[in-house]
C-alpha positions as a LaTeX table, in Angstrom:
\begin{tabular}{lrrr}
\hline
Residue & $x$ (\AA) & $y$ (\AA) & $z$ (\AA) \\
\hline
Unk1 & 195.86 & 45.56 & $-235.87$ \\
Unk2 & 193.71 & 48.11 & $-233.58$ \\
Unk3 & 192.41 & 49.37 & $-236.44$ \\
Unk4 & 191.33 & 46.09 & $-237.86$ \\
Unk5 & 189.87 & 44.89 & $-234.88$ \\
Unk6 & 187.33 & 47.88 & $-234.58$ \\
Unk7 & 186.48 & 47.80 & $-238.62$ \\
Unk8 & 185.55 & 43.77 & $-237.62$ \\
Unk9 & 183.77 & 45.14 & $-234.48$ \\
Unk10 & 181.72 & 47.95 & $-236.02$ \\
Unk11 & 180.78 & 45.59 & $-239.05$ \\
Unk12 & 179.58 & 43.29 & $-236.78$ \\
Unk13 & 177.58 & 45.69 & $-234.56$ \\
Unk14 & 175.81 & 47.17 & $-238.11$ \\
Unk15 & 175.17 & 43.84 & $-239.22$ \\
Unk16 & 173.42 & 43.00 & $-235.60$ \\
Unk17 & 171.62 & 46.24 & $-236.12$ \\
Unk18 & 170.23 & 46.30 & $-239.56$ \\
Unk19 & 169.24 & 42.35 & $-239.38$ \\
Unk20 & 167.24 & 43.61 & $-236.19$ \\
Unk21 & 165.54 & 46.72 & $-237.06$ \\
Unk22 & 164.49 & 44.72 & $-240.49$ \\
Unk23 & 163.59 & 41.55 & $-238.39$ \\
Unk24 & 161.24 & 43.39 & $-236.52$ \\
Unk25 & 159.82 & 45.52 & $-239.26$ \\
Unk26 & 158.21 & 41.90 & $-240.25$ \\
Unk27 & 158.74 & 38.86 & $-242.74$ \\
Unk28 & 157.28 & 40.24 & $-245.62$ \\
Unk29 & 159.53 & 39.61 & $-248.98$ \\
Unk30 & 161.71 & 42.66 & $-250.23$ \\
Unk31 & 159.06 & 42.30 & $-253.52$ \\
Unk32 & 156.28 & 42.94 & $-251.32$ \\
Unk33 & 157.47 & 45.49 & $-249.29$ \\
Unk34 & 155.03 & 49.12 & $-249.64$ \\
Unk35 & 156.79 & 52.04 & $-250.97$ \\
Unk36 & 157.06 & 53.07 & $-247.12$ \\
Unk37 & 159.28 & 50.29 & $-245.96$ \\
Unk38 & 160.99 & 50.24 & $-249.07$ \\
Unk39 & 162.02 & 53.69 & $-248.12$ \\
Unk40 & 162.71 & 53.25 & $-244.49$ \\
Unk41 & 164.96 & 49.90 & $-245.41$ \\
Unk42 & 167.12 & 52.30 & $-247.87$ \\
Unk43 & 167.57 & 55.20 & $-245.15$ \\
Unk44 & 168.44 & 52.22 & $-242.51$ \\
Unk45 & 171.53 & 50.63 & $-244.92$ \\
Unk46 & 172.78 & 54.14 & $-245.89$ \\
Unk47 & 173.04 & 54.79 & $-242.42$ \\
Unk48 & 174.99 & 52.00 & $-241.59$ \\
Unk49 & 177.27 & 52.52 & $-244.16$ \\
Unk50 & 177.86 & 55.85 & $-243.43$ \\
Unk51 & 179.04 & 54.44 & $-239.60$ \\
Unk52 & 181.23 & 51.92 & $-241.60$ \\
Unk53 & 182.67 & 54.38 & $-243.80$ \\
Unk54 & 184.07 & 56.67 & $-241.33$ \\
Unk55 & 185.96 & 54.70 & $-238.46$ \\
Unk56 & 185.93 & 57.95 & $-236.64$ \\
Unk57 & 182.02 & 58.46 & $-236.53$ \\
Unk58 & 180.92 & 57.53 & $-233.36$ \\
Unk59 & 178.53 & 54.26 & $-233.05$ \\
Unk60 & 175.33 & 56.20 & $-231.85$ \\
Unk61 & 175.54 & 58.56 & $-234.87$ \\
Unk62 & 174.23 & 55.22 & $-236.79$ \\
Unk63 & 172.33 & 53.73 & $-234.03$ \\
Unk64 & 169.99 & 56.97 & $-232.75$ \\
Unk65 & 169.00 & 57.09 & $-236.32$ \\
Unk66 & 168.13 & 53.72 & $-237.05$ \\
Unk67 & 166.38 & 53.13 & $-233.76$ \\
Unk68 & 164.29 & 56.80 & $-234.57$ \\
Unk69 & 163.34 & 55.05 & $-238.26$ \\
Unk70 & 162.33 & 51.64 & $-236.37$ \\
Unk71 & 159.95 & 54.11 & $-234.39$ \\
Unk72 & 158.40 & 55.59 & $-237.10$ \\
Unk73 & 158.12 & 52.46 & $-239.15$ \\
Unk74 & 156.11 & 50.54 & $-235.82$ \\
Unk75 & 154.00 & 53.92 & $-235.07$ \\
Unk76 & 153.12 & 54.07 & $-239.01$ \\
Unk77 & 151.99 & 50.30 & $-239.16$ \\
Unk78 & 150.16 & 50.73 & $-235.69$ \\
Unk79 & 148.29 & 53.73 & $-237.01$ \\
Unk80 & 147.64 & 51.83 & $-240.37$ \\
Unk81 & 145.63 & 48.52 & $-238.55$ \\
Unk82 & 143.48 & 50.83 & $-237.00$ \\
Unk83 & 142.83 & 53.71 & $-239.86$ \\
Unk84 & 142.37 & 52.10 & $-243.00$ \\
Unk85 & 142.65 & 55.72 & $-244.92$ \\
Unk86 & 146.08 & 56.38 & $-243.29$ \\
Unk87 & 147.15 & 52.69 & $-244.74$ \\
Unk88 & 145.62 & 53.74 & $-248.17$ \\
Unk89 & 147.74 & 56.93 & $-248.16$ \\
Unk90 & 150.79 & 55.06 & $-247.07$ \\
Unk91 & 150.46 & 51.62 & $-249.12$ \\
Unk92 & 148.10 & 52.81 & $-252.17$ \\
Unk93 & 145.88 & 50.91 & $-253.95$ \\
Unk94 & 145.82 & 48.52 & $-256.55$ \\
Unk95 & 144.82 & 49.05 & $-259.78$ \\
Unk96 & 143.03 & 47.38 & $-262.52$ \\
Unk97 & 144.76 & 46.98 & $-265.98$ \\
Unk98 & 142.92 & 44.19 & $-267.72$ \\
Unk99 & 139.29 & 44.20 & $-267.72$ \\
Unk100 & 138.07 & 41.19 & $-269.93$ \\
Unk101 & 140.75 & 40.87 & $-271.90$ \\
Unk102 & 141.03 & 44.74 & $-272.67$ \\
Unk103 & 143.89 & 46.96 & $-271.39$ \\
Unk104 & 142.98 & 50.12 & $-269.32$ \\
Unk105 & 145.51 & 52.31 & $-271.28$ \\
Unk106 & 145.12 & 55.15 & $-269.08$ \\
Unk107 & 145.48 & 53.17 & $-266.20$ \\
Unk108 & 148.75 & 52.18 & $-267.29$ \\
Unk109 & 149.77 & 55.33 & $-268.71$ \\
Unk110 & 148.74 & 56.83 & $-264.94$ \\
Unk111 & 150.73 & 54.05 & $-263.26$ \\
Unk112 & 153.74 & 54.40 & $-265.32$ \\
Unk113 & 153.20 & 50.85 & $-266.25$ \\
Unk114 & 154.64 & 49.86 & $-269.53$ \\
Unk115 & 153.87 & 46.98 & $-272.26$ \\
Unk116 & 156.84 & 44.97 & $-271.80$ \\
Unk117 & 156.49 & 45.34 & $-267.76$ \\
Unk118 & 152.78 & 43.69 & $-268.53$ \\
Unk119 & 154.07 & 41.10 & $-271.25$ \\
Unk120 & 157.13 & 39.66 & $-268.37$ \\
Unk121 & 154.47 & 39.90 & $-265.96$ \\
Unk122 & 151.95 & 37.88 & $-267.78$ \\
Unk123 & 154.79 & 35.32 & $-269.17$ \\
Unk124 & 156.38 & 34.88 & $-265.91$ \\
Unk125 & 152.01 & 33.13 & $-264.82$ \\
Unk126 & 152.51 & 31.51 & $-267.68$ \\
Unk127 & 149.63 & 33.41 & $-269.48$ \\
Unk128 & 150.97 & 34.03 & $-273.06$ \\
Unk129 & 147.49 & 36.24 & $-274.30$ \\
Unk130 & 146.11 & 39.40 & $-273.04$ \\
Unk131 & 142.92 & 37.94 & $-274.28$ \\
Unk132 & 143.08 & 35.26 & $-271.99$ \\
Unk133 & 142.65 & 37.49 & $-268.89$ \\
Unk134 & 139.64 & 38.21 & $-266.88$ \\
Unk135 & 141.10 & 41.01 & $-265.15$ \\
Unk136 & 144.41 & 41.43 & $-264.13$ \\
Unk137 & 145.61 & 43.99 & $-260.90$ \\
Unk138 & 148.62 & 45.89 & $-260.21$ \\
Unk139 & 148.64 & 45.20 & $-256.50$ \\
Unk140 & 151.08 & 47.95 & $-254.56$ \\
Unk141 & 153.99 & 46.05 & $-254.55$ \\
Unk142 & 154.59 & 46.26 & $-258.38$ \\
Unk143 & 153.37 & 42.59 & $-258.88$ \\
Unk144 & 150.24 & 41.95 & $-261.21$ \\
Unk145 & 147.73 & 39.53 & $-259.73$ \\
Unk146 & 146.43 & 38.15 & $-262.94$ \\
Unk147 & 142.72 & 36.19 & $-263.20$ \\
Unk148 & 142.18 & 33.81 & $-265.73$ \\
Unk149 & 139.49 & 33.29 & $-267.84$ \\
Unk150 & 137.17 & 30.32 & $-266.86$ \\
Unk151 & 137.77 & 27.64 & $-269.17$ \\
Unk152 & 134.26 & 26.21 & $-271.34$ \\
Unk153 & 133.61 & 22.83 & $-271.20$ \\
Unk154 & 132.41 & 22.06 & $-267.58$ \\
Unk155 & 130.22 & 19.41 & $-267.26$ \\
Unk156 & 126.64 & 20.63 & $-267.40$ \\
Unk157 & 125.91 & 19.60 & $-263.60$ \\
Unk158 & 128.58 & 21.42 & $-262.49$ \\
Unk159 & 127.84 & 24.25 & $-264.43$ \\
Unk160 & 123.98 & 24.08 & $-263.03$ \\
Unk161 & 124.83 & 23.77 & $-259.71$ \\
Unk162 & 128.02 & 26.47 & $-259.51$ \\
Unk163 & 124.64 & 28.67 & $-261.26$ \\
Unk164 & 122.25 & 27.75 & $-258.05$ \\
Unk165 & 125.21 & 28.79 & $-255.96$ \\
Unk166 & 125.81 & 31.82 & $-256.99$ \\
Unk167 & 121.91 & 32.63 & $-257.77$ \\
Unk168 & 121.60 & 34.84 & $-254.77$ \\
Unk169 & 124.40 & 37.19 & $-255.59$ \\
Unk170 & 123.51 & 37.36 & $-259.29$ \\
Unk171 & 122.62 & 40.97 & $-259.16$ \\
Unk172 & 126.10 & 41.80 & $-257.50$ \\
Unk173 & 127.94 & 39.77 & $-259.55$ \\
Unk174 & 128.65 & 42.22 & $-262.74$ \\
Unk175 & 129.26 & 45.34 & $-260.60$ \\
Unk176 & 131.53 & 43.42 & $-258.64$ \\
Unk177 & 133.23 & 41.57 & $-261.41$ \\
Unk178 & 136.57 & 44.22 & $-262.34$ \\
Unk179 & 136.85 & 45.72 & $-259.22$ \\
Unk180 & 140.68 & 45.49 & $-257.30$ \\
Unk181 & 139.31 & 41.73 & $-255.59$ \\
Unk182 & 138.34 & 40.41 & $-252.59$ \\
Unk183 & 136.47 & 44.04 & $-252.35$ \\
Unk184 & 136.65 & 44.69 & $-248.66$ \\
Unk185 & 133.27 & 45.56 & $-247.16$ \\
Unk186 & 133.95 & 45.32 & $-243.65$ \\
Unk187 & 137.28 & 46.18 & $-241.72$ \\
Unk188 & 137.65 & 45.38 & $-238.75$ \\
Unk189 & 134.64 & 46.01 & $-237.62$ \\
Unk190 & 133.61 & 49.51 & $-239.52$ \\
Unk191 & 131.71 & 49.18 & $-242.90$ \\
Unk192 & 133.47 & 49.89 & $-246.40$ \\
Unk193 & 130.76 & 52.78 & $-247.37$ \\
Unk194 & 132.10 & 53.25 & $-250.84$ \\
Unk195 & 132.92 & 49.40 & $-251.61$ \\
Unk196 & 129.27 & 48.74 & $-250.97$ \\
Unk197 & 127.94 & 51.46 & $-253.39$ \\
Unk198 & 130.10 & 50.03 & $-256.03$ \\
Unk199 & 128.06 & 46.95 & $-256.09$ \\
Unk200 & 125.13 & 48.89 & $-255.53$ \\
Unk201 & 124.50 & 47.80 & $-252.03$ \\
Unk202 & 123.07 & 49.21 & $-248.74$ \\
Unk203 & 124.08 & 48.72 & $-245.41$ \\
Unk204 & 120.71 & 47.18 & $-244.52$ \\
Unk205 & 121.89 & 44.39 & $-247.03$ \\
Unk206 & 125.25 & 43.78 & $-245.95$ \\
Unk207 & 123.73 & 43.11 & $-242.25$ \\
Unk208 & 120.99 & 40.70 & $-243.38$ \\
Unk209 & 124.20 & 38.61 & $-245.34$ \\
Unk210 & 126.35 & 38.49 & $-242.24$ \\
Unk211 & 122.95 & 37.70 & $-239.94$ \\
Unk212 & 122.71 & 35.11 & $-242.45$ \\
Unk213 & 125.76 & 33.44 & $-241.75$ \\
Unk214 & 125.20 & 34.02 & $-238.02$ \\
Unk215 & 127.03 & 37.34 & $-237.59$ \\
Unk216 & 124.72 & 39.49 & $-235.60$ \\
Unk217 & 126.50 & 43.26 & $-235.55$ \\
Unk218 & 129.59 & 44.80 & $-238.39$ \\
Unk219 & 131.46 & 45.34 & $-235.18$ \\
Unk220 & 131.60 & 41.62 & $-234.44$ \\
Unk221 & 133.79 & 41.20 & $-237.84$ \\
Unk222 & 137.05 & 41.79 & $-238.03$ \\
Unk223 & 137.05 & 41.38 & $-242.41$ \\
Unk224 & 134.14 & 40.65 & $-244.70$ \\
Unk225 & 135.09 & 40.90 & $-248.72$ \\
Unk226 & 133.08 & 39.47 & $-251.91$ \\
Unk227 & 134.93 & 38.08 & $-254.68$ \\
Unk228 & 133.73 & 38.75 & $-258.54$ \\
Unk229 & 131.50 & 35.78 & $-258.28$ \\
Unk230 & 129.14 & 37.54 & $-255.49$ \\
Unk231 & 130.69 & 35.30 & $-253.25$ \\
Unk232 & 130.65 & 36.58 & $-249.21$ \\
Unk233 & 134.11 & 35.72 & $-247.42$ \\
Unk234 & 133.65 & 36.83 & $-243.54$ \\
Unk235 & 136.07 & 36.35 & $-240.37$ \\
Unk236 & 134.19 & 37.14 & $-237.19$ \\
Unk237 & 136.32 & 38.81 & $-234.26$ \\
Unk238 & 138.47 & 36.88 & $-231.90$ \\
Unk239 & 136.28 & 36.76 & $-228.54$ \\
Unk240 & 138.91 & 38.39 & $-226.28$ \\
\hline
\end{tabular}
């Protein structure tokens, strides 16, 4: 009955623990967890299984690890908001497998990424043609992000005035159009050097387009991205 009692007790305790450590890791989805939590949420049930396995093991042989995981998993994340090329090294990046209705093969064939992953992934947005897509991304999860193509038939004011919209940003708009979207081109606060030559940009542009909407400095923008239509998407900073 002793030995019951502290089976129920340790259960209990491990249960406590791993709800904890993976409540405050965050609230993202198990599907949408990076290969680094992934990882860390393995090591943290093994562990408690191991305590559970062996009533003899003493508690903190299960909790000093987990507790030392739930370190490195906060320190990591903190690092990553501040040090965008630590999160890219941690996270990845996503990748472009359907450009206009073509297949990057050797995109695939880098990502391990097979037909029939593709084919469920496409079914399961109810897209039943490759030919159909615009461009479709592998994001870092595993799940594709699929773009349709724009369906003909608009009414011709609509289509005139989406054209007058998007005049300004015509000469982005192509350069823009396959890349991994929203392209980030400012992060909190410090410019995306590299995103902006891929649309063939300079930084003296970027700052008349955010003056333009009535930013007046990059550091006074916590995100600024431009979609495949040219279009700028900008969150100033939080006035502390």
């Amino acid at each position: 009955m002793a030995h019951l009692s502290v089976m129920i007790f340790r259960t209990v305790l491990m249960y406590i623990m791993v709800f904890a450590v993976m409540r405050i890791m965050g609230k993202r989805e198990i599907g949408q967890l990076s290969i680094f939590d992934l990882v860390i949420s393995i090591m943290v049930a093994e562990i408690a299984v191991l305590v559970l396995e062996d009533s003899k093991r003493p508690l903190y042989d299960g909790i000093v690890p987990m507790l030392t995981l739930l370190l490195i998993q906060i320190g990591i994340a903190v690092l990553s908001l501040r040090y965008r090329k630590l999160r890219l090294w941690f996270d990845g990046k996503p990748s472009v497998i359907i450009r206009d209705g073509n297949i990057d093969q050797e995109e695939m064939k880098k990502q391990r990424y097979n037909m029939d992953d593709l084919l469920m992934q496409l079914r399961s947005q109810k897209v039943d043609s490759v030919g159909d897509v615009e461009f479709a991304v592998l994001e870092t999860s595993g799940q594709l992000s699929v773009f349709p193509k724009e369906k003909s038939g608009a009414p011709k004011g609509d289509a005139k005035e989406m054209r007058r919209r998007e005049a300004p940003f015509s000469s982005v708009v192509s350069k823009v159009r396959y890349e991994p979207l929203p392209l980030p081109l400012i992060v909190d606060g410090k410019v995306e050097d590299n995103n902006l030559k891929q649309i063939g940009k300079t930084r003296f542009w970027l700052k008349n387009q955010i003056q333009a909407k009535g930013v007046g400095d990059f550091k006074d923008i916590f995100f600024c991205s431009i979609d495949h239509k040219g279009k700028l998407y900008i969150i100033p900073k939080k006035i502390k």
